[in-house]
N, C-alpha and C positions, 0 to 999 in steps of 0.2 A: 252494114248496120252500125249504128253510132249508140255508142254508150254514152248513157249519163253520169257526168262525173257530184252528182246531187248525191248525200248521205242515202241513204238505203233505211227506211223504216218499216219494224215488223212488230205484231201486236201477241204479246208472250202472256201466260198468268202465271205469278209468281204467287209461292205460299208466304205468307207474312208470318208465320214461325217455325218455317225451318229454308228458305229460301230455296224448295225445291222448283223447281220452270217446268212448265206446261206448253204446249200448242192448241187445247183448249180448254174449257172450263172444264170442271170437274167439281161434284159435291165435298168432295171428300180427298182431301193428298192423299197420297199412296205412301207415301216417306213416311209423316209422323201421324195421321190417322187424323187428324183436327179437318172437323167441316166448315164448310165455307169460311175457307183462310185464303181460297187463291182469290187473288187479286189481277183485272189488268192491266199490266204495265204498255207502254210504247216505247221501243227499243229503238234507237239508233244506230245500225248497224258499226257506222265509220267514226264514230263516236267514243267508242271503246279505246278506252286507256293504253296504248302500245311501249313496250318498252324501248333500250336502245336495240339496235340490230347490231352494236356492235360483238365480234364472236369473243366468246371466252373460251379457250382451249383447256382440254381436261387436264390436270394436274393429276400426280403419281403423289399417291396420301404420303408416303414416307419422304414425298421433298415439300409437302405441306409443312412455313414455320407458323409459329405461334407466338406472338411478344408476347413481352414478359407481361404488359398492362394487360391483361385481357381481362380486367373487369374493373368495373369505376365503381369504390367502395362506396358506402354512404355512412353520413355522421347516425342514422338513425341504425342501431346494430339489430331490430329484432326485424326492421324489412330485411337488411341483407340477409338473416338467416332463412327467411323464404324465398329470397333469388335465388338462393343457395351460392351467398359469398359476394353478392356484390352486381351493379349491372352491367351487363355485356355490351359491347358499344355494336350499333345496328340494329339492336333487337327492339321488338314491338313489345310493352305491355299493356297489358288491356285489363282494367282492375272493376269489376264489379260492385254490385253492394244498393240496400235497399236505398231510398229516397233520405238523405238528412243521418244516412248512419257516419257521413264524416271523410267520403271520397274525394270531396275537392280540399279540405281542410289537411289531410294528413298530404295531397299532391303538393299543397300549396307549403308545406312545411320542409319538404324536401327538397322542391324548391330553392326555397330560401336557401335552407343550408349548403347545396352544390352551388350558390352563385358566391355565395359566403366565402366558398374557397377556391374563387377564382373563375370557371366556369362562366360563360356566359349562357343564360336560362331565357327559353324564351314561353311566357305560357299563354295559351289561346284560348280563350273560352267565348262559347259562340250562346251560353243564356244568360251571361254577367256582362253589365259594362265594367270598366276599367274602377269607375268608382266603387262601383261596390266591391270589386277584390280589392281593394283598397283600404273596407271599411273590416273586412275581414282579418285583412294583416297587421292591420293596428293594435284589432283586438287579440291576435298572436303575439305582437310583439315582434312584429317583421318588417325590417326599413326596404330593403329591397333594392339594395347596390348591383348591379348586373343582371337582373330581374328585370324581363322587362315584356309588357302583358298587350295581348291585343286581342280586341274583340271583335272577329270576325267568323261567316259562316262559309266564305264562299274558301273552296280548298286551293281555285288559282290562285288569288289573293294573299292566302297564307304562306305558299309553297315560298313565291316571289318574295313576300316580309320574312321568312324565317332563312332563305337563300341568302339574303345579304347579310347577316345578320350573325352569320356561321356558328351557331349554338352548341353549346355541349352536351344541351341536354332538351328537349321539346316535351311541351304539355300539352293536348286537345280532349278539349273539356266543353261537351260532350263528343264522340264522334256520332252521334245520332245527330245534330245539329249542326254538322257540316254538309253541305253537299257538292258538289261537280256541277258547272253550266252544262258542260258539255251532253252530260246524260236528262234524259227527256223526263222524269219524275219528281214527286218531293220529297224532301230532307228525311231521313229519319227511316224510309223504304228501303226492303233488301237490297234493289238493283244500288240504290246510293252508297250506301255504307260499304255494299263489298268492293264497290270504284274507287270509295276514298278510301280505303283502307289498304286497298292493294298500290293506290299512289305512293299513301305514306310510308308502306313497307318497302316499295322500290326505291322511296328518296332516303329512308332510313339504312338502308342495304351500302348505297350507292355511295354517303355520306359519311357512315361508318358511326351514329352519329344515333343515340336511343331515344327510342318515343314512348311514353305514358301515353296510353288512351282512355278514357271515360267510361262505358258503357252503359247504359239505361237496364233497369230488368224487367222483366215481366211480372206478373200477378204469383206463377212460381217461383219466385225467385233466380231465375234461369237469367241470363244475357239476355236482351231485344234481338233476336235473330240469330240464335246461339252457334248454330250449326256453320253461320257464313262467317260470323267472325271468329270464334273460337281456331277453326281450321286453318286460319291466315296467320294468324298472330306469335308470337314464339311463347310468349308467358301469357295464362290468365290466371287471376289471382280475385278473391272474393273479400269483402269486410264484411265480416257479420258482427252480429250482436244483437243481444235481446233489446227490446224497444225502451225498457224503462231501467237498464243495467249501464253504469257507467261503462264496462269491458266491451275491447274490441277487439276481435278475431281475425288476424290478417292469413287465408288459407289460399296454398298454391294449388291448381287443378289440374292445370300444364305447365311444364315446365323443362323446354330443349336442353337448359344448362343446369340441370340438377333435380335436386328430390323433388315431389308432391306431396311429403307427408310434413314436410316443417310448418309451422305455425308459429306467429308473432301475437303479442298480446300487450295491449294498448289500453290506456283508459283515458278516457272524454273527462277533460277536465278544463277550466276556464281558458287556459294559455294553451288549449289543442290537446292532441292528441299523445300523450307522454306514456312510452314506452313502459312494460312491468318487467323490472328484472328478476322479478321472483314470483311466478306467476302462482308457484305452488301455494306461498304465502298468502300471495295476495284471496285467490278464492279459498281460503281455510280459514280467513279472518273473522268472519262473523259467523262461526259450528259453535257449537252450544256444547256444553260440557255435557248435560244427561239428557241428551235426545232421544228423543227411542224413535225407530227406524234409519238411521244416519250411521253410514259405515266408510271409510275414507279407506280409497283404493291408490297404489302408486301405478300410473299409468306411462305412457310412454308416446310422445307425439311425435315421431321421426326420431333425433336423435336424443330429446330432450326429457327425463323422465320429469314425472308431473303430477302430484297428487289434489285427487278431487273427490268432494264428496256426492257419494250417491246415498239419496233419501228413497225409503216405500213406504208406502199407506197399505195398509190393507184394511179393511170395512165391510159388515156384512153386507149384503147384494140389496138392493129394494126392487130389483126386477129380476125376471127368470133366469136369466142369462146372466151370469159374472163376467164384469169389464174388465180391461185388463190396457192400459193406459202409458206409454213408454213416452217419458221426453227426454232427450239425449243419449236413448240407447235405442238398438235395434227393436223393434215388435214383435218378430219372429226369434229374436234372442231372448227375450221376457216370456213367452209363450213356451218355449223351451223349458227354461228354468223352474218358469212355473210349475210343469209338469212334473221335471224331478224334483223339484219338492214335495211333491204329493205322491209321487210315485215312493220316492227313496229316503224321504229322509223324514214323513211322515205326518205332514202338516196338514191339515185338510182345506184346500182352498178355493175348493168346489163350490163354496158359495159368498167367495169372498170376492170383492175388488180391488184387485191390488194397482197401483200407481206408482211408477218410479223414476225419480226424476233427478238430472243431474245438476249440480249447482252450478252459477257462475255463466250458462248459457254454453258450456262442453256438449259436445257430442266424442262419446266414444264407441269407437268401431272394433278394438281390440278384445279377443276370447277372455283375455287374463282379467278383467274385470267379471268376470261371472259368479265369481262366490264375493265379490261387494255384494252382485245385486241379491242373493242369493240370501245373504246374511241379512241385510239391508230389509228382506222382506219376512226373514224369519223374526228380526228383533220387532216390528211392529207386531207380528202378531202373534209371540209371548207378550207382549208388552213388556220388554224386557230392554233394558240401555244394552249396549253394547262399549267395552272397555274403552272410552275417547283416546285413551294411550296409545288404539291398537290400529294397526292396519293390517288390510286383510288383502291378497292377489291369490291367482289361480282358477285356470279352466275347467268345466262343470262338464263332466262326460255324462251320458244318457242313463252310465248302469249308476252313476253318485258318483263317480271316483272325478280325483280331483287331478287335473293332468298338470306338467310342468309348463312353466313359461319363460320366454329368453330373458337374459341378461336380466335376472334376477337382484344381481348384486349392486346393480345402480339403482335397482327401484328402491330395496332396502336400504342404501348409503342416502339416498333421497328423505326418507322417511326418519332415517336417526338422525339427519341435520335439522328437521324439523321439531325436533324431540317425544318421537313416536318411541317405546319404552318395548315396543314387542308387536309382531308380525308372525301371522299365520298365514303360512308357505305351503305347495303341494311338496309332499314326502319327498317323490322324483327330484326336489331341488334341493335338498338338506344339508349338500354337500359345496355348502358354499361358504364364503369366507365372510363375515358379516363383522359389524364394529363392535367393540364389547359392549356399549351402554345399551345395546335392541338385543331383546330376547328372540330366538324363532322359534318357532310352534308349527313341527311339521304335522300335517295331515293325514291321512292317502286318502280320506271319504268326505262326500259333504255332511255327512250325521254327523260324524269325526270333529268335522271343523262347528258347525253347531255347535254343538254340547261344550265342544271348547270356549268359546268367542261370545254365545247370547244364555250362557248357563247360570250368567249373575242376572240380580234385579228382581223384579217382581215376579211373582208364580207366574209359571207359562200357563194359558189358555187351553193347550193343547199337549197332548203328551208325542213324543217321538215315536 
């Protein structure tokens, strides 16, 4: 019997949002629960991307060296502090972010800056011609010496122009709009992106040599196909920012060569995207001296502490059911709070709707901001200011009591360079070394901290 040496094709459904494979159709993935997402694909068995066969033999980790370069700084210091120090040479990153929040702009900036100093850059983008990144960089302020751009979708093509070319540094912008001849589907489909991406990781690996990649998101927010590329890639990294907020949130998700908790912050300004050195600063600038509901908490984003303010509303109810509304904090942390307020410290908010919302486009995920929000919702409904001098941290146990929180003495050292005059502490942390110009105000309860903190200003509403 005689074998055909013809490619082998086989007809697969793939899900289009979690790029799970099927042998046949199905209503419903079994992965992520989403109906009629599988899609048929036609597979090309011999088609498939192979790598070298040459062997690499195991290495014994203690004769593993390490040079000293191992990581290519960048002139931009608040991305390095989300690489965590700088990029690794080899590695894939893959950066996120809604439609126009500024992914190709801040790519395109960095860029520049590595060709700036010497590096040769090579950037690909497959929904731009050349002129219009052109018309971009102008308006940057970008000449683009060693920069050099090409508009193509096909990833042979690419691989071949960025091969001679020997780059320091690669751009592909989008990877949804590249695709492989070789595989049988269109551009922007699971089976495509996880081809070309596992190309580019191989040539990336092999080359020694880092890749920026684009990615498209979905209606959530999520990656286009989250699950296939996220898993390949070494870094993913998200920009957010609220829609009509200049600030931009540069957030790690993964990350092989360091933390997930750092964050960079940027603001959209005519010449790009320019870095905040004082982020604390920056979202406290426009707090209003006698607010009522607005409590400024120092937080802590990785290594960075970081004060922000959180606002509450609270309103009586116009329907049966009291709402209860969280932006930038958790909902089942607000639900919580809510409750020991009413349980412990004597508020009645049973028919109230309370709101509370973080400024600047923050979300915080950290316990120690619970008596902001806490205070935050008591000062709207005394209608009572809260001292603007003051900042308030510490975690909301269930019986009121107010628990300690770590490295307390940066958050406070944060807050006296701001010139916060005094800080209301859980008890458990009393024993700390703080600046002379901040008073502390230790606590051990949330009534405690009340009665301290929203005990000025107009008659409370409600008595304790």
């Amino acid at each position: 019997m005689v074998r055909s040496n013809r490619p082998e094709s086989r007809a697969i459904f793939v899900c289009q949002e979690c790029g799970k494979e099927s042998l046949k159709w199905l209503g419903r993935c079994p992965e992520c629960q989403q109906w009629n997402s599988l899609v048929e694909k036609t597979v090309v068995v011999s088609a498939a991307f192979q790598p070298d066969a040459s062997l690499s033999p195991p290495l014994e980790l203690s004769g593993v060296s390490i040079e000293a370069r191992d990581r290519l700084p960048l002139a931009i210091n608040e991305f390095n502090r989300v690489l965590g120090g700088g990029l690794v040479p080899g590695s894939v990153v893959l950066i996120g972010g809604d439609p126009g929040i500024g992914k190709s702009t801040l790519l395109l900036q960095v860029s520049a800056l590595m060709a700036q100093g010497g590096s040769t850059v090579v950037y690909v983008s497959g929904e731009e011609t050349e002129r219009q990144i052109k018309l971009r960089a102008e308006r940057l302020g970008i000449r683009g010496e060693n920069l050099y751009l090409l508009s193509e979708t096909n990833l042979e093509v690419i691989l071949d122009q960025v091969e001679t070319l020997t780059p320091g540094l690669v751009v592909v912008d989008s990877v949804q709009a590249v695709y492989a001849p070789q595989v049988d589907s269109s551009s922007g489909s699971v089976t495509q992106v996880r081809e070309c991406v596992s190309r580019l990781m191989h040539w990336a690996k092999t080359r020694n040599v880092p890749i920026f990649l684009v990615g498209h998101v979905t209606k959530d927010g999520a990656i286009a196909g989250p699950r296939v590329l996220e898993h390949i890639v070494d870094v993913v990294i998200y920009l957010e920012g609220e829609p009509f907020s200049p600030y931009r949130l540069l957030r790690s998700v993964k990350n092989r060569f360091g933390s997930t908790n750092e964050i960079g912050v940027f603001e959209m300004k005519s010449e790009g995207l320019v870095e905040v050195a004082n982020p604390s600063q920056a979202f406290m600038s426009q707090r209003g001296e006698e607010t009522i509901g607005s409590v400024v908490v120092p937080t802590f984003e990785g290594t960075r502490p970081l004060l922000v303010e959180i606002q509450a509303l609270t309103n009586p109810t116009s329907f049966g059911q009291p709402r209860r509304t969280a932006s930038g904090v958790d909902f089942n942390r607000l639900l919580l709070i809510s409750a020991v307020l009413s349980r412990r410290a004597g508020l009645k908010l049973g028919n109230q709707d309370v709101l509370v919302n973080v400024t600047g486009g923050l979300r915080i995920e950290e316990p120690a901001a619970d008596l902001g929000i806490a205070m935050a919702i008591a000062s709207s409904f005394r209608d009572a200011v809260v001292d603007p001098h003051m900042a308030v941290v510490g975690e909301v146990g269930l019986g009121g009591e107010l628990r300690a929180v770590p490295q307390l003495d940066r958050r406070v050292n944060e807050a006296a360079r701001l010139g916060f005059k005094r800080c209301i502490i859980p008890k458990a942390n009393a024993r700390i070394d703080a600046p002379p110009e901040i008073e502390l105000i230790p606590a051990a309860t949330l009534r405690e901290a009340i009665r301290v903190g929203v005990g000025r200003g107009k008659e409370a509403s409600a008595s304790e």
